[in-house]
C-alpha positions, -999 to 999 in steps of 0.1 A, spaced: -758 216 -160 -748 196 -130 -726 175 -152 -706 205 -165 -700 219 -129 -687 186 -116 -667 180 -149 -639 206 -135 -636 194 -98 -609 167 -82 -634 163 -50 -667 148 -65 -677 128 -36 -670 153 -8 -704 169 -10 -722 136 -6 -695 133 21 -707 162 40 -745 156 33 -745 121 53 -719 135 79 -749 167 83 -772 136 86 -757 118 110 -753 145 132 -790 159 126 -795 118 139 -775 118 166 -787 147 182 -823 148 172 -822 111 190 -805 125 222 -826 151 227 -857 128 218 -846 92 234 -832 104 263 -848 102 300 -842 137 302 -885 140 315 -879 156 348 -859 182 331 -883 189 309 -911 192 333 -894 218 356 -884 239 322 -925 241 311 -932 250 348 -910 280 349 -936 304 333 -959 299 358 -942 299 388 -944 325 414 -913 352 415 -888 342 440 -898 306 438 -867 278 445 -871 249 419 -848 217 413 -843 198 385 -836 160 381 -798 162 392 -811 178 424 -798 211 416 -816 240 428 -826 275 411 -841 305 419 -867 317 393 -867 360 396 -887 387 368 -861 403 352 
């Protein structure tokens, strides 16, 4: 079946093209987001549910937020 679909088409290897370019990418950021020393940032994310209304919070690049109920 497969043979009979590719039989008819001038770009054969662009769909194995695209699959490792997908892959790479899924990589690349799965490894980022993974690897990186992005822990602070993380930390003050899972604390935002239980923090008080109002409260000021910072994150690793010193930044600071206000955390308000919508």
């Amino acid at each position: 079946m497969w043979r009979q679909f590719y039989e008819g088409m001038d770009l054969v290897h662009l769909p194995l093209f695209t699959l490792l370019l997908f892959f790479a990418v899924f990589l690349g950021v799965t490894a980022w987001v993974l690897l990186a020393r992005r822990g602070q940032d993380y930390d003050a994310l899972a604390r935002l549910p239980l923090a008080e209304p109002g409260a000021v919070t910072s994150d690793s690049r010193g930044e600071r937020g206000h955390h308000e109920l919508e």
